[in-house]
C-alpha positions, 0 to 999 in steps of 0.5 A: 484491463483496469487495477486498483492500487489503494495505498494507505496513509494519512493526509497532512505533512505532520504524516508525511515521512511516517512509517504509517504512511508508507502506501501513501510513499510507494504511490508518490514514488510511483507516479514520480517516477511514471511522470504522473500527478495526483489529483483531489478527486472525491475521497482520493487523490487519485492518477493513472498510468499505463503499463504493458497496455494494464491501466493502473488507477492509484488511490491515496484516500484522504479519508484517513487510514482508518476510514481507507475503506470509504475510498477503496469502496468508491473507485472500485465501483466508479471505475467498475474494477474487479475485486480481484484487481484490487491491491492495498498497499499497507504498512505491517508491524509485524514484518520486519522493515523493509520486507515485503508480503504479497497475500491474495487475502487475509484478515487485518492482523489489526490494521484499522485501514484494512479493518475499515476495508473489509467492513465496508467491502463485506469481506477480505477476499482482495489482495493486499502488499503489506510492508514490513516497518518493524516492531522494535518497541515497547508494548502499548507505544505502538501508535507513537512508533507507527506515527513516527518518521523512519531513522536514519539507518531505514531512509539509507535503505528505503528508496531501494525497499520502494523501488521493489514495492513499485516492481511487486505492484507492476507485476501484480498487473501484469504476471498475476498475484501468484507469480508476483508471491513467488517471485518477491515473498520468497527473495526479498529478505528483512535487514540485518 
């Protein structure tokens, strides 16, 4: 069984400890840790794993987030993956930090990375594990908060945030989407 674990962000080390660039942070955690490297492959950096005999092919797009859908399109079709083994992970405004949402589908909610996504895949029927980066700001500065790096009380408590991002994405692939929602949309909880 093949997965598709699409985590978004944006190329450059300007971008790189921005909250915007959390899907891109999960993956690079993930391969770490699984002691594997990405390579620049068409449209993507792209590495894979195995885990409980599921391979899990990781696709950070170098498209930008806000042409994701161009990469996620391109390795779903070369390694012949099934929608529903499709999983985006993406940052959410309106979570607060550090809570994690699995959904199985849904609209963009006005991120244009999934924007990008549904547009060229035609639909918005595959899985996606948002994470919540707050919203504590003003209306209209939304693109300068995204953009920014995390503040120093959220680098304390993010390493334990992906940790548990890491294990949604393994049991995505291995115990399905509905038990992953039942198991971490219900006990990971946002900061006090």
């Amino acid at each position: 069984m093949k997965y598709l674990i699409a985590g978004l962000g944006n190329i450059g080390e300007e971008y790189r400890n921005t909250r915007h660039n959390i899907g891109f942070n999960i993956l690079d955690i993930l391969a770490k840790t699984s002691n594997i490297f990405f390579k620049d492959k068409r449209y993507a950096f792209i590495c894979e794993f195995k885990f409980k005999e599921r391979k899990f092919i990781l696709v950070k797009p170098s498209t930008f987030v806000n042409l994701s859908g161009i990469a996620v399109n391109y390795w779903l079709k070369k390694e012949k993956v099934p929608i529903k083994n499709l999983l985006v992970v993406v940052d959410d405004l309106s979570l607060p930090f550090g809570t994690l949402r699995l959904k199985p589908k849904g609209s963009d909610a006005g991120h244009n990375g999934l924007y990008n996504i549904n547009q060229i895949l035609g639909h918005q029927n595959y899985a996606r594990l948002r994470f919540g980066i707050g919203n504590d700001i003003s209306q209209g500065r939304y693109v300068n908060y995204v953009l920014s790096p995390w503040t120093e009380e959220e680098e304390k408590v993010l390493p334990e945030r992906i940790n548990l991002a890491i294990e949604a994405i393994k049991c995505f692939g291995t115990i399905g989407i509905q038990h992953t929602m039942n198991q971490f949309n219900k006990t990971i909880k946002a900061l006090e």
